[in-house]
DSSP file (Angstrom, degrees, kcal/mol; ACC not computed):
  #  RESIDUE AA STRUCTURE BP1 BP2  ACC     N-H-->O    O-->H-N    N-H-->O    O-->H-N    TCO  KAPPA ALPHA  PHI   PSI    X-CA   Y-CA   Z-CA
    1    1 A X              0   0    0      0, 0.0     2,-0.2     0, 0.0   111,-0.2   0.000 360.0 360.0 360.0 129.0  265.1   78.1   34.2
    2    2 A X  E     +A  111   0A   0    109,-2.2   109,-0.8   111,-0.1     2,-0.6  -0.651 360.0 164.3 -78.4 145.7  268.3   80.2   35.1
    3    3 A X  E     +A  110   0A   0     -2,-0.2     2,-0.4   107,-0.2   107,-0.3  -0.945   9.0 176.0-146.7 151.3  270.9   78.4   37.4
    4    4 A X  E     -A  109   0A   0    105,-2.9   105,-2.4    -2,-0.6     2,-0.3  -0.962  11.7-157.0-151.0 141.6  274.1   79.4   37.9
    5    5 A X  E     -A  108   0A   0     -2,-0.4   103,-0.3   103,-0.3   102,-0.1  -0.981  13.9-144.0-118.5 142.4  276.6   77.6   40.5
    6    6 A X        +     0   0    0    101,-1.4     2,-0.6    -2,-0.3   102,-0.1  -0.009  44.5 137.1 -98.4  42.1  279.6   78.9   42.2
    7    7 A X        -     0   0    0    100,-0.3     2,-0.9    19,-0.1    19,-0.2  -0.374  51.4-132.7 -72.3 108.2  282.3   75.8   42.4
    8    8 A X        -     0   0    0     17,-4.1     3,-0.3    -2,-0.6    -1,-0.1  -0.628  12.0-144.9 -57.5 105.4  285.2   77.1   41.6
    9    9 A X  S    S+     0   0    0     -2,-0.9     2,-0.3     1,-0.2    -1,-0.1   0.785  99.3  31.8 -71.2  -2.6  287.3   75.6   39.3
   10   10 A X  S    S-     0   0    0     15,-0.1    -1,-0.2    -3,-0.1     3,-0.1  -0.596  97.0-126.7-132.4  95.5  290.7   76.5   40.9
   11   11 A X        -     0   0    0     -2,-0.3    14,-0.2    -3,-0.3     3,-0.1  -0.111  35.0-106.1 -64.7 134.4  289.9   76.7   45.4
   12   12 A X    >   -     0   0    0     14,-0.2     3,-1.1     1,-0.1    12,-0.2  -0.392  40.6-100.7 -48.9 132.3  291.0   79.8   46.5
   13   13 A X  T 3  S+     0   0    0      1,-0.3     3,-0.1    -3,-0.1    -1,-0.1  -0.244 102.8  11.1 -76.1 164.0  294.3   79.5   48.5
   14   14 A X  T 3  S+     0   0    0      1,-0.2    -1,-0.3    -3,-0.1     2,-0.1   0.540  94.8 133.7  35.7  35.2  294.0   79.6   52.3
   15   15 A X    <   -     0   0    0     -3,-1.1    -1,-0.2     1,-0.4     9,-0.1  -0.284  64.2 -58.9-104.5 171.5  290.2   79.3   52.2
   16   16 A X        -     0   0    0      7,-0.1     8,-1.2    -3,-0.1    -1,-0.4   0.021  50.6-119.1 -49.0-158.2  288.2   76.9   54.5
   17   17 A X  B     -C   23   0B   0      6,-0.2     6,-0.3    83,-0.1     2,-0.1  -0.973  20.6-128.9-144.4 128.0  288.6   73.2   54.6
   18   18 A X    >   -     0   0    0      4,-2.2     3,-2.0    -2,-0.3     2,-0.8  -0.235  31.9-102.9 -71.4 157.2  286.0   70.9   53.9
   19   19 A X  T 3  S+     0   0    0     59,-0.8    -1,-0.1     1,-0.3    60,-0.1   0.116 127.1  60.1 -70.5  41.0  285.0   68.0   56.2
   20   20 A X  T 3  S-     0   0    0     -2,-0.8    -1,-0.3     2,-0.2    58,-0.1   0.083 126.9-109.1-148.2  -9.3  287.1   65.7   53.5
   21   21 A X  S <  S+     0   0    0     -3,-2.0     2,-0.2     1,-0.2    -2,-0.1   0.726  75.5 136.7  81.0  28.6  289.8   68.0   54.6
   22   22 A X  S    S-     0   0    0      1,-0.2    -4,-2.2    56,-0.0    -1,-0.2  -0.584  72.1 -91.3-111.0 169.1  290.0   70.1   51.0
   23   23 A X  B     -C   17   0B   0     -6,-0.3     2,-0.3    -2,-0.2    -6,-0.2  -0.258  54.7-114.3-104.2 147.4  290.3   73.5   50.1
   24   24 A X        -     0   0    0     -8,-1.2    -9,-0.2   -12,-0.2   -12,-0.1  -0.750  21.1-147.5 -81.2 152.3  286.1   74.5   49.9
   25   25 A X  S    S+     0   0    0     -2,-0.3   -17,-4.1   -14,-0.2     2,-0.2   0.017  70.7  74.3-102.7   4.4  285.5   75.4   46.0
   26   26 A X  S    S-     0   0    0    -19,-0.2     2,-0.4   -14,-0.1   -14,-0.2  -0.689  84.0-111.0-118.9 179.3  282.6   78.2   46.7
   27   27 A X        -     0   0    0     79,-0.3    79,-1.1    -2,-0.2     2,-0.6  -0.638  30.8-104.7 -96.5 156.1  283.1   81.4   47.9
   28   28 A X  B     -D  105   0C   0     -2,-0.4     2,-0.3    77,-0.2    77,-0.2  -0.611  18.1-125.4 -93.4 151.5  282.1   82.6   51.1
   29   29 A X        -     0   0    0     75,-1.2    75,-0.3    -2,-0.6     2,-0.3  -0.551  27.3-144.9 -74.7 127.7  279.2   85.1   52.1
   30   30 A X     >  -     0   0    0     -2,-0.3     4,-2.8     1,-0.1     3,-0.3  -0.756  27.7-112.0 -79.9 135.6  280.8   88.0   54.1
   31   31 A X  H  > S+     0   0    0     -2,-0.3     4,-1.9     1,-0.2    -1,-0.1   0.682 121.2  61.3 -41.2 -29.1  278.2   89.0   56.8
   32   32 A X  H  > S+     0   0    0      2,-0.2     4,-1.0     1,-0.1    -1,-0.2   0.984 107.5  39.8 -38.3 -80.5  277.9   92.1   54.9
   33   33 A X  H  > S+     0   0    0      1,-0.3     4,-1.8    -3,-0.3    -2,-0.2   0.891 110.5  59.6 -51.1 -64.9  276.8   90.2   52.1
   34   34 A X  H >X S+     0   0    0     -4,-2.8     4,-2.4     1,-0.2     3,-1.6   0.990  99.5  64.0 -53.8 -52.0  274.5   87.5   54.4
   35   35 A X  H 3X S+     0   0    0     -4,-1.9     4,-1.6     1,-0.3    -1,-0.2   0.947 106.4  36.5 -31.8 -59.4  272.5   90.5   55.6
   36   36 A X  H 3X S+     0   0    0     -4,-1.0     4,-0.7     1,-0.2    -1,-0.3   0.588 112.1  59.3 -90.9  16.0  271.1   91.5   52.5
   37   37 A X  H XX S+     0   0    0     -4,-1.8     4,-2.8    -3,-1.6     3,-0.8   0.911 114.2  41.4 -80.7 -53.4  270.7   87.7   51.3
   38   38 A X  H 3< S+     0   0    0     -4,-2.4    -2,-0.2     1,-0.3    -3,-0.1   0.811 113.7  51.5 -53.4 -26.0  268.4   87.1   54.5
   39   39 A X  H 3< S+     0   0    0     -4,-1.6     3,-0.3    -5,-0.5    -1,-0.3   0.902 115.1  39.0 -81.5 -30.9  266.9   89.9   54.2
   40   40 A X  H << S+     0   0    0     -3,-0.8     2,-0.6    -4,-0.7    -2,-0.3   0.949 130.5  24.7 -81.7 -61.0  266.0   89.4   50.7
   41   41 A X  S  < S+     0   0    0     -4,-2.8    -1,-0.2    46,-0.1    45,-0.2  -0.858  74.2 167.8 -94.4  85.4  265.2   86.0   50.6
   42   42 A X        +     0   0    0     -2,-0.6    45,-0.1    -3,-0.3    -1,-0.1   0.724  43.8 100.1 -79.0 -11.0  264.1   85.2   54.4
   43   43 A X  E     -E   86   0D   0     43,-3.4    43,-1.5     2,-0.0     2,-0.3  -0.444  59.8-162.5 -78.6 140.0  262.3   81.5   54.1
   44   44 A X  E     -E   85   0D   0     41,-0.2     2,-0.3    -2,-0.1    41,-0.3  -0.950   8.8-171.3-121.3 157.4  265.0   79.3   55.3
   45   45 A X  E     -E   84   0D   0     39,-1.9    39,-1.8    -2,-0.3     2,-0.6  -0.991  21.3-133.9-153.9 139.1  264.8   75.4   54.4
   46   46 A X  E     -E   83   0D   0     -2,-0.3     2,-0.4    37,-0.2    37,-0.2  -0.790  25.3-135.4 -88.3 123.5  267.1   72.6   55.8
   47   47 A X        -     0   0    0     35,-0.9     2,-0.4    -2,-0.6    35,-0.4  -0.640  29.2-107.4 -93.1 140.0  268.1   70.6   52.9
   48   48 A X     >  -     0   0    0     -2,-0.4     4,-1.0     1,-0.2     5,-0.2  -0.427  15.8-146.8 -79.3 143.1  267.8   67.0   53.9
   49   49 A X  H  > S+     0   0    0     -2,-0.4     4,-1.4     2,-0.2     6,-0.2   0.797 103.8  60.3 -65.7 -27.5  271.4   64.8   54.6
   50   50 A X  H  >>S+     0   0    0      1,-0.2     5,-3.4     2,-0.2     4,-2.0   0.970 109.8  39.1 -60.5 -52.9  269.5   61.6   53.2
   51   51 A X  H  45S+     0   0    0      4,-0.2    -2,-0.2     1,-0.2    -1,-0.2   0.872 119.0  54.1 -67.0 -25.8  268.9   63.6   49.6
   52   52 A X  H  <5S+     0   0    0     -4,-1.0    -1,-0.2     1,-0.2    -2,-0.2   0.754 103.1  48.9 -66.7 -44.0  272.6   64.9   50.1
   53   53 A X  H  <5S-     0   0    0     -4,-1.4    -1,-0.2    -5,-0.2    -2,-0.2   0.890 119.5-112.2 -82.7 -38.1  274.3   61.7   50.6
   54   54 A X  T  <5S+     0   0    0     -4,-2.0     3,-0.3    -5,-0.1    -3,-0.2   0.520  88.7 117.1 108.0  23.9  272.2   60.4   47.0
   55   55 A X  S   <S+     0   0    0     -5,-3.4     2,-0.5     1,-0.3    -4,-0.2   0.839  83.6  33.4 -92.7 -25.3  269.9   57.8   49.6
   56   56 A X        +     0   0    0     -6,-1.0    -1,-0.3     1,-0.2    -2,-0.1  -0.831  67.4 160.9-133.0  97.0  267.1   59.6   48.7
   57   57 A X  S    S+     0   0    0     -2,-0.5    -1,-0.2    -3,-0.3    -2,-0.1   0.992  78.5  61.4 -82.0 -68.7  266.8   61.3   44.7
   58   58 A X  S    S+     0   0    0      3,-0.1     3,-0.5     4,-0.0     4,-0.2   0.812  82.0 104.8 -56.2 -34.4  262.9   61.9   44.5
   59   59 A X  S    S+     0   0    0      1,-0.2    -3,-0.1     2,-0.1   -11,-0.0  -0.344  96.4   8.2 -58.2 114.7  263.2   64.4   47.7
   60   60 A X  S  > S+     0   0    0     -2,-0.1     4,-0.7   -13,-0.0    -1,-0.2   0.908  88.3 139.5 102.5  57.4  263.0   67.9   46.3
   61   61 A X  T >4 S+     0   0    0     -3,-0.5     3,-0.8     2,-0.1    -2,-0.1   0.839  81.3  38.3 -67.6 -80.5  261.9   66.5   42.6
   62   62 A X  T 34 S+     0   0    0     -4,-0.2     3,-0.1     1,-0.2    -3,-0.1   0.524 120.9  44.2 -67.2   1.1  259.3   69.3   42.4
   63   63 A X  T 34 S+     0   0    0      1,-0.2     2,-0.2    27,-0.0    -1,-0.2   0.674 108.0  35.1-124.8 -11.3  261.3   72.1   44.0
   64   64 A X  S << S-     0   0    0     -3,-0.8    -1,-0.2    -4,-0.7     2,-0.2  -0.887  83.7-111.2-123.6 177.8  264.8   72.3   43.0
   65   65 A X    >>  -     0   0    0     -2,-0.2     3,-2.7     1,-0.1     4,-1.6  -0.772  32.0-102.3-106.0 154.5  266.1   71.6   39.3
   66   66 A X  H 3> S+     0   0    0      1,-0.3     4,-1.4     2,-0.2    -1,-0.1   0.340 122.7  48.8 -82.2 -13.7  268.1   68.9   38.3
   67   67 A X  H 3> S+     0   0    0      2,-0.2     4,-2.4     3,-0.1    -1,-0.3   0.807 110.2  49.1 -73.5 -36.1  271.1   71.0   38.1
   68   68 A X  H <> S+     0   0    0     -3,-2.7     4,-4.0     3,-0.2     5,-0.5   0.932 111.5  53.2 -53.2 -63.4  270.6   72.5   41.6
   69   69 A X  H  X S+     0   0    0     -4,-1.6     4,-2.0     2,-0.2    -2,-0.2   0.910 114.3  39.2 -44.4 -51.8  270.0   68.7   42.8
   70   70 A X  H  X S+     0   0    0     -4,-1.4     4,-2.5     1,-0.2     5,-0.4   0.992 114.6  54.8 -60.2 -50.5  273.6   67.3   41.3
   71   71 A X  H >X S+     0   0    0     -4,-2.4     3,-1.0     2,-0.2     4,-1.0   0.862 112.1  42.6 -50.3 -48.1  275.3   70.6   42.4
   72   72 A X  H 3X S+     0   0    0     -4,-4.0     4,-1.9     1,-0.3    -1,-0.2   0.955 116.8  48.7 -35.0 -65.0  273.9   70.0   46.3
   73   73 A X  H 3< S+     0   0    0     -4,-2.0    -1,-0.3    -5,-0.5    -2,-0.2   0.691 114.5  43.0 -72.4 -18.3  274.8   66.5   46.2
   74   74 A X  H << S+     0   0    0     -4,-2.5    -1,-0.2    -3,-1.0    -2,-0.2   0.612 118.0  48.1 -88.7  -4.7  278.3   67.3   44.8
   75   75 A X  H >< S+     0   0    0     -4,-1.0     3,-0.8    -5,-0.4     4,-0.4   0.636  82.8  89.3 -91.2 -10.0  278.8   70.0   47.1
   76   76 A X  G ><  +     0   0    0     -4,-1.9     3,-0.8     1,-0.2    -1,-0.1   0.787  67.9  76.7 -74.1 -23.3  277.7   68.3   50.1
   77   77 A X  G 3  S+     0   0    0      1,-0.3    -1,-0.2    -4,-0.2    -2,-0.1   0.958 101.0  52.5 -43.0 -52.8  281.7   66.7   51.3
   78   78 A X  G <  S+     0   0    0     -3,-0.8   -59,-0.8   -60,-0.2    -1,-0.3   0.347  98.4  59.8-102.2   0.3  282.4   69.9   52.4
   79   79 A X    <   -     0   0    0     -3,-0.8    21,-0.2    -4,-0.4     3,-0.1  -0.853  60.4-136.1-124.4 170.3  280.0   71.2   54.5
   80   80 A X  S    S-     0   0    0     19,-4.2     2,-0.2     1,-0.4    20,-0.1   0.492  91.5 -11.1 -59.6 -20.1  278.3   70.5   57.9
   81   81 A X        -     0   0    0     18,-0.4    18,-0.5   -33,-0.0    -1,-0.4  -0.767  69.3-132.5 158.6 131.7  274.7   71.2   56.8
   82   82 A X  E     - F   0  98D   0    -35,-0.4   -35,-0.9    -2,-0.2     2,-0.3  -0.591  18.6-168.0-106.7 170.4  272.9   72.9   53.4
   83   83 A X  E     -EF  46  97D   0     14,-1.4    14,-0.8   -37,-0.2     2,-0.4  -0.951  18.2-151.9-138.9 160.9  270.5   75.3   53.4
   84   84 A X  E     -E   45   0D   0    -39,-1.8   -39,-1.9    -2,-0.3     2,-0.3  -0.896  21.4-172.0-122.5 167.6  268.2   76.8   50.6
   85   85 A X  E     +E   44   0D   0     10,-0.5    10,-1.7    -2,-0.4     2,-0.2  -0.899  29.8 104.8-154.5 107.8  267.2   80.5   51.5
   86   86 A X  E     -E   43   0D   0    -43,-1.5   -43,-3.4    -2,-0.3     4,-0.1  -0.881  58.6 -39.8-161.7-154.5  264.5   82.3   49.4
   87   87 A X        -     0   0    0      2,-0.5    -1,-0.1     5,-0.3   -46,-0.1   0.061  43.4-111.6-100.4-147.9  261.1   83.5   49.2
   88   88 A X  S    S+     0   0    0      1,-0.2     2,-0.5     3,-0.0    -1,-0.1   0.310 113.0  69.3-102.4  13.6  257.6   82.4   50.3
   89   89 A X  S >  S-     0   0    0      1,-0.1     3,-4.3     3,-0.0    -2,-0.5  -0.936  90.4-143.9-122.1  92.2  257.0   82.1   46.4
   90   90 A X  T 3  S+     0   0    0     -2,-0.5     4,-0.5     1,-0.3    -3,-0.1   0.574  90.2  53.7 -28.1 -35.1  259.3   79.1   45.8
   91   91 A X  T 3  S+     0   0    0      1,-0.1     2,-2.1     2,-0.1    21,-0.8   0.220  72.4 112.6-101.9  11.8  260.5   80.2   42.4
   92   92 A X  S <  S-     0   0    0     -3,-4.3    -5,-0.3    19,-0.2    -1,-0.1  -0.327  98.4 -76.0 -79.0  80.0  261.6   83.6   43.3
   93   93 A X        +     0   0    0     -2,-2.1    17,-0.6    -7,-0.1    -1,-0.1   0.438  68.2 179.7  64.0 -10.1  265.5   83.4   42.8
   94   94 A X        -     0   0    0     -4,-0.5    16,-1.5    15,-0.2     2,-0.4   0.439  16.2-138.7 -63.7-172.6  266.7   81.3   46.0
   95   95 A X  E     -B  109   0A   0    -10,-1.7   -10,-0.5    14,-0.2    14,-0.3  -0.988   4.4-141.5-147.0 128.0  270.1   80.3   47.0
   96   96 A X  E     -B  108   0A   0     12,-1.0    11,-2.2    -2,-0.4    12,-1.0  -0.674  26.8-174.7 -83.7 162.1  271.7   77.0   48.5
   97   97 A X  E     -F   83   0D   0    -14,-0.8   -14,-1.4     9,-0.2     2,-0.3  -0.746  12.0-145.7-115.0 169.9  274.5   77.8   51.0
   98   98 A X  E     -F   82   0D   0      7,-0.4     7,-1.9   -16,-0.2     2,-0.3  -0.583  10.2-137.4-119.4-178.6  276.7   75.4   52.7
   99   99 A X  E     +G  104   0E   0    -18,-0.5   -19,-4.2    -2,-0.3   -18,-0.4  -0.942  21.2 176.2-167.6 112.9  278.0   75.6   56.2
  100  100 A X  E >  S-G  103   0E   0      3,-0.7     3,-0.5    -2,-0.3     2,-0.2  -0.631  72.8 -53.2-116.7  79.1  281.3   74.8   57.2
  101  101 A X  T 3  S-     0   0    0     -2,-0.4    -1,-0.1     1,-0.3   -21,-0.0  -0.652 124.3 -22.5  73.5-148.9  281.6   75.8   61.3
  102  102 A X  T 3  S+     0   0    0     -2,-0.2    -1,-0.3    -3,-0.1     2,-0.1   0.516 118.9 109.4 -64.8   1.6  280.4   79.4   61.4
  103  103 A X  E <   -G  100   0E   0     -3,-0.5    -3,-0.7     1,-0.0     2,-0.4  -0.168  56.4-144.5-121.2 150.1  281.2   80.1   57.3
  104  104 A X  E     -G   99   0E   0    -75,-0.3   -75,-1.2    -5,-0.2     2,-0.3  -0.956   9.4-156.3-124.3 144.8  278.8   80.5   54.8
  105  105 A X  B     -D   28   0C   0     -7,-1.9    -7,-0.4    -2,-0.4   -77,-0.2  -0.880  14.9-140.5-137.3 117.0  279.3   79.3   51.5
  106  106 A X        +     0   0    0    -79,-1.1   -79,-0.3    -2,-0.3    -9,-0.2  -0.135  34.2 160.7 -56.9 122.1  277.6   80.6   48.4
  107  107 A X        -     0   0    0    -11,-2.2  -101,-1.4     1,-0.5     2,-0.3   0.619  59.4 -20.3-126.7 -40.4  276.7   76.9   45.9
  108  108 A X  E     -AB   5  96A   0    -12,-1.0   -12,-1.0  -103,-0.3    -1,-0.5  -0.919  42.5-153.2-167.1-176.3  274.1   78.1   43.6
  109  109 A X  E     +AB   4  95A   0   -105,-2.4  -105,-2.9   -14,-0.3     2,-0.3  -0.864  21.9 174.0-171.0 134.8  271.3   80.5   42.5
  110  110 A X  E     +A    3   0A   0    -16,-1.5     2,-0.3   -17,-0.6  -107,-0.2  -0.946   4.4 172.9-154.0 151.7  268.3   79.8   40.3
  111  111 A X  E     -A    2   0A   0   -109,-0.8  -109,-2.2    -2,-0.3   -19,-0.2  -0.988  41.2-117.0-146.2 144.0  265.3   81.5   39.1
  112  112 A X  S    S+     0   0    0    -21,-0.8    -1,-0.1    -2,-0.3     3,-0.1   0.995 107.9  25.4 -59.7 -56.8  262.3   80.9   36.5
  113  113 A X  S    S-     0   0    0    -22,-0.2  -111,-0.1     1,-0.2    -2,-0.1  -0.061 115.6 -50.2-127.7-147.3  263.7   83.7   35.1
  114  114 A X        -     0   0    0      1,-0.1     2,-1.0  -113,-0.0    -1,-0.2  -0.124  63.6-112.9 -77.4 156.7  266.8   85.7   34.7
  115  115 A X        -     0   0    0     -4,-0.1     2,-0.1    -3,-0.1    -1,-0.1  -0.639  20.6-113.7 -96.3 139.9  268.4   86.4   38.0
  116  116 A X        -     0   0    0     -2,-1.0     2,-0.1     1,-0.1    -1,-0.1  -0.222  41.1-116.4 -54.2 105.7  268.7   89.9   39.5
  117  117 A X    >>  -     0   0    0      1,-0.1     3,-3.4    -2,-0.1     4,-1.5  -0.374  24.8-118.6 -67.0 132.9  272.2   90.4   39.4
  118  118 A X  H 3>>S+     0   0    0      1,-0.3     4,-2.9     2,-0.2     5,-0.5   0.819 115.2  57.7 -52.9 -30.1  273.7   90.7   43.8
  119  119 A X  H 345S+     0   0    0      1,-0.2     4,-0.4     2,-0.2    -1,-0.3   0.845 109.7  44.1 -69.6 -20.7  275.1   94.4   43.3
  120  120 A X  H <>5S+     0   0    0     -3,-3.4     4,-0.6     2,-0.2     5,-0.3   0.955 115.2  48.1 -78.1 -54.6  271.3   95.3   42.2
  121  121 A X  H >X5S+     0   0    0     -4,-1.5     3,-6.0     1,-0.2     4,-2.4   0.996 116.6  45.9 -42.9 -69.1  269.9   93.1   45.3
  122  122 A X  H 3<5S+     0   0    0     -4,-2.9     4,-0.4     1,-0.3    -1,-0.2   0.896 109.1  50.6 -50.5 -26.4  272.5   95.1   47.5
  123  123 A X  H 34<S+     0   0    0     -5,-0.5    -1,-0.3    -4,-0.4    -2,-0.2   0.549 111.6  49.6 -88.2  -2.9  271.7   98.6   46.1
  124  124 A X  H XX S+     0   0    0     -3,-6.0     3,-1.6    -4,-0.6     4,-1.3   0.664  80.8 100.6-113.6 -17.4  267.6   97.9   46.8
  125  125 A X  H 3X S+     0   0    0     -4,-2.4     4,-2.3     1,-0.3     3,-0.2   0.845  78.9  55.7 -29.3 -65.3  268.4   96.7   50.6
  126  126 A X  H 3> S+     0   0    0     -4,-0.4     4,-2.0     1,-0.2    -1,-0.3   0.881 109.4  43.4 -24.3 -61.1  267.3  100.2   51.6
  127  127 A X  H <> S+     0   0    0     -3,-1.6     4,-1.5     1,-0.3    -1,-0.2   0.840 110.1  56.7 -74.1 -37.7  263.9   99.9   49.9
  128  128 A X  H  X S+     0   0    0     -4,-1.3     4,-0.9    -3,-0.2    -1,-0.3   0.681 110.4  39.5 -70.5 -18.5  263.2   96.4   51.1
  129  129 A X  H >X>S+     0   0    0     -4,-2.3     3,-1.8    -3,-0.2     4,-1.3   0.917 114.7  59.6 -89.1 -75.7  263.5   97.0   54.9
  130  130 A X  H 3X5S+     0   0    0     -4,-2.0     4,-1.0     1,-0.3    -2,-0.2   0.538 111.6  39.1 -28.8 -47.9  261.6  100.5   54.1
  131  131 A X  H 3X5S+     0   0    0     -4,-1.5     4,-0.9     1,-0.3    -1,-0.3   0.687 114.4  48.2 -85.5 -20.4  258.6   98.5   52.6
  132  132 A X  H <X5S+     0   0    0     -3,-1.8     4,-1.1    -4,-0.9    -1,-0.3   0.567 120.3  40.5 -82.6   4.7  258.4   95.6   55.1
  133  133 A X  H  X5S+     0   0    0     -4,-1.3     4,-1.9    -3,-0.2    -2,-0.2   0.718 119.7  49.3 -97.4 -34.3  258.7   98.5   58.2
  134  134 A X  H  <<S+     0   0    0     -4,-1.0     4,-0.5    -5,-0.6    -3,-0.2   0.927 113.5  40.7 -74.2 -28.5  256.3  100.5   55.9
  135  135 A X  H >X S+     0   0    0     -4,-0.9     4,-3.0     1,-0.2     3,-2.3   0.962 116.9  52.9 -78.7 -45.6  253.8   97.4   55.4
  136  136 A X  H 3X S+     0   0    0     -4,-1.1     4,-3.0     1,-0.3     5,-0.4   0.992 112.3  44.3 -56.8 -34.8  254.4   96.6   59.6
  137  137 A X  H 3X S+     0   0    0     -4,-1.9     4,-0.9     1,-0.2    -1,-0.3   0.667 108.8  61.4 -69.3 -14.8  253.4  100.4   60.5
  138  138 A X  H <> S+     0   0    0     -3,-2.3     4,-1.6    -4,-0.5    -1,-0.2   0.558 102.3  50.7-111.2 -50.7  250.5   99.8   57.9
  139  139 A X  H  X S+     0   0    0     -4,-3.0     4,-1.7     2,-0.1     5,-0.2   0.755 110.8  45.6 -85.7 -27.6  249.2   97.0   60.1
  140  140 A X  H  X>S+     0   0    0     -4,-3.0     4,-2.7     2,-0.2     5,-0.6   0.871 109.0  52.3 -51.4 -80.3  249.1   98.9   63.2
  141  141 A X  H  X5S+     0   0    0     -4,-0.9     4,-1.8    -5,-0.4     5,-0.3   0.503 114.8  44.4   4.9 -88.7  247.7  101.8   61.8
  142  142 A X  H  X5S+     0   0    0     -4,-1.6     4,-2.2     1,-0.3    -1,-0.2   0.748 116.9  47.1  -3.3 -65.1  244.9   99.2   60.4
  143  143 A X  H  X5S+     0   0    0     -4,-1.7     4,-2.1    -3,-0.2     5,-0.5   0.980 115.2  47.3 -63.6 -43.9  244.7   97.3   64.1
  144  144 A X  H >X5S+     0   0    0     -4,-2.7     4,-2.3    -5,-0.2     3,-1.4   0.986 106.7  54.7 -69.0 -49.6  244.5  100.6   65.7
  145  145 A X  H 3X<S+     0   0    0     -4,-1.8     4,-1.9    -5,-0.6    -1,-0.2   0.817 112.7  49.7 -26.0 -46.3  241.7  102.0   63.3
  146  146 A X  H 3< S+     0   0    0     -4,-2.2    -1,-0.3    -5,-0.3    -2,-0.2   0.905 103.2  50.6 -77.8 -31.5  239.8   99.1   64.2
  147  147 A X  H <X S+     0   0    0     -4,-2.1     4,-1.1    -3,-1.4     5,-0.2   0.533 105.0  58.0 -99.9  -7.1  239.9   99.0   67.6
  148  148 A X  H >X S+     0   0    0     -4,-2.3     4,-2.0    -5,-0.5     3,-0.7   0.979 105.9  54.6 -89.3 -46.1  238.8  102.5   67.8
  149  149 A X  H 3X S+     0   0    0     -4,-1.9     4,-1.4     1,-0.2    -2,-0.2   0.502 111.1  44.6 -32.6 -14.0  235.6  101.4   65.7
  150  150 A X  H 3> S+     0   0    0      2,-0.2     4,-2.2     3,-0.1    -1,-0.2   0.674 107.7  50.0-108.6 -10.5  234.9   99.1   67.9
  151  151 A X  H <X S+     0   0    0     -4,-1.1     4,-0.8    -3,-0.7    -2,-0.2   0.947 116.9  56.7 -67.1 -46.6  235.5  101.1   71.3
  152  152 A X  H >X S+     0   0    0     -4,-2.0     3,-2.4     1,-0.3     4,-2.1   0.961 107.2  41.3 -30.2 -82.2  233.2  103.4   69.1
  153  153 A X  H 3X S+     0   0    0     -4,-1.4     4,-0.6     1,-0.3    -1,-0.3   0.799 110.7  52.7 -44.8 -28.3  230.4  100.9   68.6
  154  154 A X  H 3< S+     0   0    0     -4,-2.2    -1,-0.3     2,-0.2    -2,-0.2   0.435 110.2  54.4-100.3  17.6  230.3   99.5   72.0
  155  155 A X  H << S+     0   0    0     -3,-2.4     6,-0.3    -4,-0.8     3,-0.2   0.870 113.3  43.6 -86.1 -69.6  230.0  103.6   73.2
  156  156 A X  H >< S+     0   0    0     -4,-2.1     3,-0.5     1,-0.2    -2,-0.2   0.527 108.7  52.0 -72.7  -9.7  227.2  103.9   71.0
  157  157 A X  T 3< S+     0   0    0     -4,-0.6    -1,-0.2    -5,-0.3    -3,-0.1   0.769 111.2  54.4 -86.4 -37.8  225.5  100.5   72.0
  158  158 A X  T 3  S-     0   0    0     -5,-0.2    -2,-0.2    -3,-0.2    -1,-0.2   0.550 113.4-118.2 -61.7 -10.1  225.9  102.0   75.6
  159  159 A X  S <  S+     0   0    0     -3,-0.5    -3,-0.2    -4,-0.1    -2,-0.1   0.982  96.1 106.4  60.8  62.6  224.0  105.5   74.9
  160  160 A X        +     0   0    0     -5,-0.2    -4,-0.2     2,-0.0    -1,-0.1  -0.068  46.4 118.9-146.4   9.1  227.4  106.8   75.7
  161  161 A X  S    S-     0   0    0     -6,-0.3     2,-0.6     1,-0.1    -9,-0.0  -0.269  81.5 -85.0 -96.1-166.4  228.4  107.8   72.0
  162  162 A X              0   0    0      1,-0.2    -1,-0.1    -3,-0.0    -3,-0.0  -0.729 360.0 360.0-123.3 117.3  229.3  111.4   70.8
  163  163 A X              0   0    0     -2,-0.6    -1,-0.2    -3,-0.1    -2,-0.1   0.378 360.0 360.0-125.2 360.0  225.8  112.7   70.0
């Protein structure tokens, strides 16, 4: 298991403010940057404030790893609400954020296996909107294909078909 978190050990000066009223220790996601996260990991998941506060440890046992789980729970002073963001195959890379007002804040990244470094993510953007438009255009087709077989069949059921 990969994980990497991004607490900074020294808070960047004039960067948000935590609800504890402290300089935030992650970085923030640029919108730039949040585009291709969503787009790349689109499942969104509300991490719950009871496992955040440390009232509830078993929540998320089997779905984040124990590093993820301290990191959340130490990260959690400073924001409003956490999020996890990935894919519909839990283990594919995801990423917690925090949320401080509108601000996004980058806390961690983990993966089964090594993680796809962001400049790689950011440079395939192109190719991932190309294959989910290619796959939607894919299912038309499909739908349309179909429903002309069946306008078909119910021609030919009629004595009306192209003889």
């Amino acid at each position: 298991m990969f994980v990497e978190h991004y607490r900074l050990e020294e808070p960047p000066l004039g960067g948000g403010r935590g609800l504890a009223n402290e300089a935030i220790p992650y970085p923030t996601i640029s919108d730039e940057d949040w585009k291709v996260w969503t787009a790349f990991l689109p499942v969104r998941t509300e991490i719950d404030e009871k496992f955040l506060r440390g009232a509830s440890p078993r929540l998320y046992m089997q779905t984040l790893p124990t590093k993820v789980r301290d990191e959340l729970q130490k990260a959690n002073r400073f924001f409003d609400r956490v999020e996890v963001w990935g894919k519909r195959e839990i283990e594919k890379d995801p990423i917690a954020v925090g949320y401080q007002g509108n601000d996004r804040y980058l806390i961690a990244r983990w993966g089964m296996e090594e993680l796809v470094p962001f400049e790689v993510i950011k440079k395939s953007l192109p190719l991932v909107l190309a294959w989910k438009c290619g796959i939607k255009a894919l299912g038309v087709l499909a739908g349309l294909a179909g429903l002309g077989f069946m306008v078909f069949m119910v021609l030919e059921s009629c004595g009306l078909g192209l003889h």
